[in-house]
mmCIF file of the N, C-alpha and C atoms, coordinates in Angstrom:
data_MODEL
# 
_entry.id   MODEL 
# 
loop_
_atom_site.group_PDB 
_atom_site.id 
_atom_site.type_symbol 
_atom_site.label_atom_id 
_atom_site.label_alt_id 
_atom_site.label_comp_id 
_atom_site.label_asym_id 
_atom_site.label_entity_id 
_atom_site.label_seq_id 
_atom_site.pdbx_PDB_ins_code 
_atom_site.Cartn_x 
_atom_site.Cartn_y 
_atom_site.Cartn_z 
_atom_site.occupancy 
_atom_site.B_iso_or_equiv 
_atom_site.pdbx_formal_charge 
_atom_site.auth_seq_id 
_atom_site.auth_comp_id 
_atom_site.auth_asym_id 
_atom_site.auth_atom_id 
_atom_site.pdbx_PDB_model_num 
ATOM 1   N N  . UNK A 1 1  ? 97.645  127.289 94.646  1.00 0.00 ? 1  UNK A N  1 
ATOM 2   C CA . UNK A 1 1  ? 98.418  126.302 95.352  1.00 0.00 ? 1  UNK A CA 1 
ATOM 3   C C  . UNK A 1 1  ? 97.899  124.913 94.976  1.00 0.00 ? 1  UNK A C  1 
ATOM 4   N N  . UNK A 1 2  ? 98.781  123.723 94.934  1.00 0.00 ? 2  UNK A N  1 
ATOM 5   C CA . UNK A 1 2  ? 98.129  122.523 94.224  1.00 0.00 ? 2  UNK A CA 1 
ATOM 6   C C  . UNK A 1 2  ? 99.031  122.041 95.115  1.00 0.00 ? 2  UNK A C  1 
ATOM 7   N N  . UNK A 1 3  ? 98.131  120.894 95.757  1.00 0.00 ? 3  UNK A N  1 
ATOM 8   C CA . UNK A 1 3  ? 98.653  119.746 96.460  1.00 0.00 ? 3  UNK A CA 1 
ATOM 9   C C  . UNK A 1 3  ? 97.950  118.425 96.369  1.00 0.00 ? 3  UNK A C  1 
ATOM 10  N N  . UNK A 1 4  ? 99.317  117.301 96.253  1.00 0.00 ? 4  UNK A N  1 
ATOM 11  C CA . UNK A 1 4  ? 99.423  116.068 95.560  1.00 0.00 ? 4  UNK A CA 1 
ATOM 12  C C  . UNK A 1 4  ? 98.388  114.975 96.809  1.00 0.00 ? 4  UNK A C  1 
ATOM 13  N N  . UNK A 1 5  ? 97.670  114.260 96.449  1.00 0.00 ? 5  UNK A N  1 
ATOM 14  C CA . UNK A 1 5  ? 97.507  113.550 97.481  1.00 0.00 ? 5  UNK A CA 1 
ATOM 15  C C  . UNK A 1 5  ? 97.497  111.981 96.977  1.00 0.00 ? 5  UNK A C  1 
ATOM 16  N N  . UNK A 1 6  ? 97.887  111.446 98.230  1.00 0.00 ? 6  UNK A N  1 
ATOM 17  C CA . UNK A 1 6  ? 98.170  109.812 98.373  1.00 0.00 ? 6  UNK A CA 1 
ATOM 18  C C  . UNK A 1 6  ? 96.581  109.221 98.701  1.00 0.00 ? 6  UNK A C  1 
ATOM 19  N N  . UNK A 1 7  ? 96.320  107.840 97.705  1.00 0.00 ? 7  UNK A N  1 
ATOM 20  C CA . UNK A 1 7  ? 95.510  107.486 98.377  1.00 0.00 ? 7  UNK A CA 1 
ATOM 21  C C  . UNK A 1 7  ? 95.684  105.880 98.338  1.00 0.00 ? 7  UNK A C  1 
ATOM 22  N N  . UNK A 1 8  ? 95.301  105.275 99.528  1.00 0.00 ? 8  UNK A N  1 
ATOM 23  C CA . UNK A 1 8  ? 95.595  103.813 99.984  1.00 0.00 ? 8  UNK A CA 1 
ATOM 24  C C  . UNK A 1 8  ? 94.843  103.176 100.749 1.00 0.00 ? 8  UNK A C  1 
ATOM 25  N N  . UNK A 1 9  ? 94.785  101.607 100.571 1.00 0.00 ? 9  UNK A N  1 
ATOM 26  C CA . UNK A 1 9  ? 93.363  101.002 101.703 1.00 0.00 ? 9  UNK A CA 1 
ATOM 27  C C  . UNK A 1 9  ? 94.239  99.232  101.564 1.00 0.00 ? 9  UNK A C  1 
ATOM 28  N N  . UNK A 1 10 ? 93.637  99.083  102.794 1.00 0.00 ? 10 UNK A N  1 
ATOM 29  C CA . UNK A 1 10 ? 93.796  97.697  102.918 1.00 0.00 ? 10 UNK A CA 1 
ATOM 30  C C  . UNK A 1 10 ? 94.907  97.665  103.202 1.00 0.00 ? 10 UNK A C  1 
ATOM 31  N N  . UNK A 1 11 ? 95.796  98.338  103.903 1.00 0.00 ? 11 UNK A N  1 
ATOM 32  C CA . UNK A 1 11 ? 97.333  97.572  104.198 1.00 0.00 ? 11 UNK A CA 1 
ATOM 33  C C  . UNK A 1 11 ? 96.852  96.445  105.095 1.00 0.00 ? 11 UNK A C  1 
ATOM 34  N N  . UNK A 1 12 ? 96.587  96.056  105.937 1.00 0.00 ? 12 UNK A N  1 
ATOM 35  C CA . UNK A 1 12 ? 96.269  94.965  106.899 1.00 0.00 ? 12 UNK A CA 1 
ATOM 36  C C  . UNK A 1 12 ? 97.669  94.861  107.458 1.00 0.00 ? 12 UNK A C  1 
ATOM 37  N N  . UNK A 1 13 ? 98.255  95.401  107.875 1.00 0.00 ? 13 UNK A N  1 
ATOM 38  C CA . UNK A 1 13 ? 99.248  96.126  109.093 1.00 0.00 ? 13 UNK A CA 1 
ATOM 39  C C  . UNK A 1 13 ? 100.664 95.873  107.892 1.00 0.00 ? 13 UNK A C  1 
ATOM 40  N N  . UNK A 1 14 ? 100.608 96.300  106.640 1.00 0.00 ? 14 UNK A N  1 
ATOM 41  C CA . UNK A 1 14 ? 101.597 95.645  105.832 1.00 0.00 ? 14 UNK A CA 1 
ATOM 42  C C  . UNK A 1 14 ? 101.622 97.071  104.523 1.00 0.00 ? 14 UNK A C  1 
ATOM 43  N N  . UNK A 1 15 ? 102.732 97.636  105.220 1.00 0.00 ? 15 UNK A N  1 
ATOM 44  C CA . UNK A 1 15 ? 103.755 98.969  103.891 1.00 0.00 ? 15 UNK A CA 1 
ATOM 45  C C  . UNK A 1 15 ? 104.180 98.146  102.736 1.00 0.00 ? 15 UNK A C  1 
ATOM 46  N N  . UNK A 1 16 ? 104.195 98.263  102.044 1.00 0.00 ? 16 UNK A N  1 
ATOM 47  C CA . UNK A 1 16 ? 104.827 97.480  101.041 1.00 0.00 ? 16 UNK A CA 1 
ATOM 48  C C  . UNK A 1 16 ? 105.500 98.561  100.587 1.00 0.00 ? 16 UNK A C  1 
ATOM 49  N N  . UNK A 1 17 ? 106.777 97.997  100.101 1.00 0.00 ? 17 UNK A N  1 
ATOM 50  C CA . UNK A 1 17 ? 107.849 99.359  99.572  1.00 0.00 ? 17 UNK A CA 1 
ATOM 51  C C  . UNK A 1 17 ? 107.152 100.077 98.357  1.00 0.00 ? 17 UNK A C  1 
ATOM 52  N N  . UNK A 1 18 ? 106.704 99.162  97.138  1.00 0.00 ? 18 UNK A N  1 
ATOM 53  C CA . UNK A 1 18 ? 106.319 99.662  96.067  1.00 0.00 ? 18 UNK A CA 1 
ATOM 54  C C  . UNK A 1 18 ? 105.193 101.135 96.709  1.00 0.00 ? 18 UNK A C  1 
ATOM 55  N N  . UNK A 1 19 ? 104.492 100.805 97.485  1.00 0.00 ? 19 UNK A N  1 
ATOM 56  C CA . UNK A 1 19 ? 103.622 101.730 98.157  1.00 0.00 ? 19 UNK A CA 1 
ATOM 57  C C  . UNK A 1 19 ? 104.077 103.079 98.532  1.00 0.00 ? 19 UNK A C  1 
ATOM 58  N N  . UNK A 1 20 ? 105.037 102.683 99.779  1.00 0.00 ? 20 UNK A N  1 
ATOM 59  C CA . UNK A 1 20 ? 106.072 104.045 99.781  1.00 0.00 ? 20 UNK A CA 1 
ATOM 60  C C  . UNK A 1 20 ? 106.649 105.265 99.045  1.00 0.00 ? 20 UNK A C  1 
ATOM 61  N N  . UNK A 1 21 ? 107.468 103.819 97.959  1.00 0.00 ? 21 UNK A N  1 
ATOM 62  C CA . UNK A 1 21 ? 107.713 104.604 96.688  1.00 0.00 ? 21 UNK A CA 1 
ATOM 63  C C  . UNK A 1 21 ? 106.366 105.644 96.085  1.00 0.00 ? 21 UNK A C  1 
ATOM 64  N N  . UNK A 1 22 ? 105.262 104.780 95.895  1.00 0.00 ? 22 UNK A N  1 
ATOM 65  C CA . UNK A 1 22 ? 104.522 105.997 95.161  1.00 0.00 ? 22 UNK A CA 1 
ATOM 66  C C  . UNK A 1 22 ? 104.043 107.350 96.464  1.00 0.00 ? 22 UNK A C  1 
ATOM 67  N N  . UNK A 1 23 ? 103.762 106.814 97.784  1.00 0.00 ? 23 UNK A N  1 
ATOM 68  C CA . UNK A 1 23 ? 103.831 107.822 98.439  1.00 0.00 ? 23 UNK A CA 1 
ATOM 69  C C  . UNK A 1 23 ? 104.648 108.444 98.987  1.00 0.00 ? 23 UNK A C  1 
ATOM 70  N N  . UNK A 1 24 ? 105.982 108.680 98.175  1.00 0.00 ? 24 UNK A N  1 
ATOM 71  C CA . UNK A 1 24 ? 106.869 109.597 98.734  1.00 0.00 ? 24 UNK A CA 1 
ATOM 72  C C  . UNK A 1 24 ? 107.121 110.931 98.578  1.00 0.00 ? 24 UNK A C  1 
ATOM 73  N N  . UNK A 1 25 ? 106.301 111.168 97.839  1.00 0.00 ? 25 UNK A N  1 
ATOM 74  C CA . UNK A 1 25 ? 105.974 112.744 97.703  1.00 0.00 ? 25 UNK A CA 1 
ATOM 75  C C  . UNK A 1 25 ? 104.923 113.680 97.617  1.00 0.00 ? 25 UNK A C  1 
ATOM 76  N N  . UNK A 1 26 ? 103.885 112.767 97.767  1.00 0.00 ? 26 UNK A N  1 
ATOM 77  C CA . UNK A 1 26 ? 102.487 113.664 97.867  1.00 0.00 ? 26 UNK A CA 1 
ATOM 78  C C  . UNK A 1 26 ? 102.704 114.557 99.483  1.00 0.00 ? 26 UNK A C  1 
ATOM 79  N N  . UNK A 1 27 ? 101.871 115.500 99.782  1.00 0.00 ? 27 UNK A N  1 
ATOM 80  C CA . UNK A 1 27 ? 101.285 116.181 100.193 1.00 0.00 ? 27 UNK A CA 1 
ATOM 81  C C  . UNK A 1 27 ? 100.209 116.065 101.578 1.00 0.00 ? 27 UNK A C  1 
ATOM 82  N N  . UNK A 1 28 ? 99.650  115.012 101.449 1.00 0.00 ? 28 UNK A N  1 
ATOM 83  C CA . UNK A 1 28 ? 98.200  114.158 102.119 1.00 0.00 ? 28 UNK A CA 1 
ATOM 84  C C  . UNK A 1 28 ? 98.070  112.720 101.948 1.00 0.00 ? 28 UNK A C  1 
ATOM 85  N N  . UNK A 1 29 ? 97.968  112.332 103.018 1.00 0.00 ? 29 UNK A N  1 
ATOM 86  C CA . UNK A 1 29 ? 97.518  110.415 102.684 1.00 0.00 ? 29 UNK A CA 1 
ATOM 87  C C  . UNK A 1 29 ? 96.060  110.904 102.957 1.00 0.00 ? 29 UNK A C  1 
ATOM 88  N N  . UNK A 1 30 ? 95.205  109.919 102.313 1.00 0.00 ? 30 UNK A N  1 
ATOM 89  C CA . UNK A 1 30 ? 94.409  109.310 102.641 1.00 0.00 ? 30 UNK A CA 1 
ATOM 90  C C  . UNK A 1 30 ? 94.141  107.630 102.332 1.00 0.00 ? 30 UNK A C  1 
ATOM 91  N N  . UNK A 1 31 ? 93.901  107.095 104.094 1.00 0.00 ? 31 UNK A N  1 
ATOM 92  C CA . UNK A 1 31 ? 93.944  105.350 104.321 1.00 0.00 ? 31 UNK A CA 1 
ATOM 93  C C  . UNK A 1 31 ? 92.705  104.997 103.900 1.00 0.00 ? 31 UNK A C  1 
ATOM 94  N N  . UNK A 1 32 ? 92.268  103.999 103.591 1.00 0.00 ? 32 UNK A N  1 
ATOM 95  C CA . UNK A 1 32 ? 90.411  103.903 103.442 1.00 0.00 ? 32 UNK A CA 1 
ATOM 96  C C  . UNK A 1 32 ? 90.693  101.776 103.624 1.00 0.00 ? 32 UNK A C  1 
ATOM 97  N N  . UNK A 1 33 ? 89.494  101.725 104.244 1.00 0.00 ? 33 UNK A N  1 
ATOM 98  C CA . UNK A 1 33 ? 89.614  100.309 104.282 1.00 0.00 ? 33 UNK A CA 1 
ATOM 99  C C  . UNK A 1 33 ? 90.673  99.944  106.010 1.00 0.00 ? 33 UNK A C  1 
ATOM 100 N N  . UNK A 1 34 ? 90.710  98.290  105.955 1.00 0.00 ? 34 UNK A N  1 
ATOM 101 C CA . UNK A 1 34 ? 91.940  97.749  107.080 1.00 0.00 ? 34 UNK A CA 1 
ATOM 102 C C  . UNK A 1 34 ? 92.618  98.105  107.067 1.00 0.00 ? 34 UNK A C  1 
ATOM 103 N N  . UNK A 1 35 ? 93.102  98.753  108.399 1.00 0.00 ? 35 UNK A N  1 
ATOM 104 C CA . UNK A 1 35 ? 94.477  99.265  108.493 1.00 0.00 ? 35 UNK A CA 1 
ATOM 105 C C  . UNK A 1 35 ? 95.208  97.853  109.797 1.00 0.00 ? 35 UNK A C  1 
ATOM 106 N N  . UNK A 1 36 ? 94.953  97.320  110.288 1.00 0.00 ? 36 UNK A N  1 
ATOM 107 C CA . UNK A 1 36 ? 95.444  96.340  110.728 1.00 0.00 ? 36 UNK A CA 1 
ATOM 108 C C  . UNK A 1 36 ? 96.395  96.721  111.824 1.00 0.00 ? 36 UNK A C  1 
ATOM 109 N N  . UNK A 1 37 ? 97.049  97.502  111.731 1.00 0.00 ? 37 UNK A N  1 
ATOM 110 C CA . UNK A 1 37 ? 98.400  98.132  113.085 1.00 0.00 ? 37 UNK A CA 1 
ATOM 111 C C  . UNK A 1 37 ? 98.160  99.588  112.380 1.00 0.00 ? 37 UNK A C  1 
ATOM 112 N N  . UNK A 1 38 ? 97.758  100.044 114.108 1.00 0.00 ? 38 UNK A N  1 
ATOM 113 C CA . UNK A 1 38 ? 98.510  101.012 114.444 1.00 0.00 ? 38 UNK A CA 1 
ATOM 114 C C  . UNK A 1 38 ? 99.249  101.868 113.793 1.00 0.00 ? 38 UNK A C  1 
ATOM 115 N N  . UNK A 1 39 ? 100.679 101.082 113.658 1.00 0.00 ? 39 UNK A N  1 
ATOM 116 C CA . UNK A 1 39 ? 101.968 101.422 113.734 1.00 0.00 ? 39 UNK A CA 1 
ATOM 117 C C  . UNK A 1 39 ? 102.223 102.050 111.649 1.00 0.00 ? 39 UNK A C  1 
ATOM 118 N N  . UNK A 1 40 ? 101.090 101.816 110.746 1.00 0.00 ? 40 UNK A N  1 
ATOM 119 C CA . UNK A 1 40 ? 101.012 102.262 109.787 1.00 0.00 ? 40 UNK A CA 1 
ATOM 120 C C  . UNK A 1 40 ? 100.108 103.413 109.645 1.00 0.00 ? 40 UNK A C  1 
ATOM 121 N N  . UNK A 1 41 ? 99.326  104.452 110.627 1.00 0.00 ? 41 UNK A N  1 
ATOM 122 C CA . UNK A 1 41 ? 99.194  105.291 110.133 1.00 0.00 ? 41 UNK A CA 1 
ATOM 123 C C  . UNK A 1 41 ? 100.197 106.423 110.855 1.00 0.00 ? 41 UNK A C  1 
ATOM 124 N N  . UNK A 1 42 ? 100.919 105.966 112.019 1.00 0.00 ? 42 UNK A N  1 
ATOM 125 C CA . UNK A 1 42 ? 102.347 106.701 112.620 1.00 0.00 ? 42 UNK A CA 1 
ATOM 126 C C  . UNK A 1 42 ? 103.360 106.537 111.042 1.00 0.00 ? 42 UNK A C  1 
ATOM 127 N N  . UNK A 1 43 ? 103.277 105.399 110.451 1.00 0.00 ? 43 UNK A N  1 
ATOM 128 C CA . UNK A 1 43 ? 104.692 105.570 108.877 1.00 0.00 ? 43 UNK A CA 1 
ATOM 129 C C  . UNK A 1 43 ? 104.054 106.126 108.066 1.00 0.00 ? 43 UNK A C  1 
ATOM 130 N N  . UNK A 1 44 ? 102.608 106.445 107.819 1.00 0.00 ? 44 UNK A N  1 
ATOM 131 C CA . UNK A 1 44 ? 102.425 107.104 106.628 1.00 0.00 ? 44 UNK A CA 1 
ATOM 132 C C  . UNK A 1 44 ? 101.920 108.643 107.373 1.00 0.00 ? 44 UNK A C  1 
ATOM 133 N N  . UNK A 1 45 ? 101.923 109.400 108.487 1.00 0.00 ? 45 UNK A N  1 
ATOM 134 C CA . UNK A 1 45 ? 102.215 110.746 108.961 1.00 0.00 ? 45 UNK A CA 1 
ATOM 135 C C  . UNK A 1 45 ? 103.663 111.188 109.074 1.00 0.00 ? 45 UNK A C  1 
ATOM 136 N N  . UNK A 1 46 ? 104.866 110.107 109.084 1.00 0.00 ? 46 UNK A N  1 
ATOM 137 C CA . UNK A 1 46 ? 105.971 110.621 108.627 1.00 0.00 ? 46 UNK A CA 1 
ATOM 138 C C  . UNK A 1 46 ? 106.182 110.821 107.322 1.00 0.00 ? 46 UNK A C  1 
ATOM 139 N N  . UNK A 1 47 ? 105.139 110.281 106.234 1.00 0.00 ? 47 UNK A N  1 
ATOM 140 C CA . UNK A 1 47 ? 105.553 110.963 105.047 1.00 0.00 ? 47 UNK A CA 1 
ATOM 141 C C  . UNK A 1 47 ? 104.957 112.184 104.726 1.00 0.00 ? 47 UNK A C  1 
ATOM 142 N N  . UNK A 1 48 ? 103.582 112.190 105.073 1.00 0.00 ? 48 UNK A N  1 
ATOM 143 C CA . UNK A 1 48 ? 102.961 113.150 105.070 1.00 0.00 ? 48 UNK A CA 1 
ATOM 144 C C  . UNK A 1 48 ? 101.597 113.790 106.144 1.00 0.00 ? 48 UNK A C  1 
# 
């Protein structure tokens, strides 16, 4: 079994689409660094 994972840091409460785009199909986020709101690790558990 092989699964894709996302990895990302520093949003400082800020998705940027280009971001999305690359995490729209992995498997797993992992955030590292400022996350700034909340409300971005609730949008990146709806992707994965």
């Amino acid at each position: 079994m092989t699964f894709t994972i996302g990895i990302i840091s520093d949003t400082h409460g800020v998705l940027r689409p280009e971001a999305l785009r690359a995490l729209a199909h992995v498997d797993h986020i992992i955030h590292g660094g400022d996350i700034g709101d909340p409300e971005i690790i609730t949008a990146l558990r709806r992707i994965a």
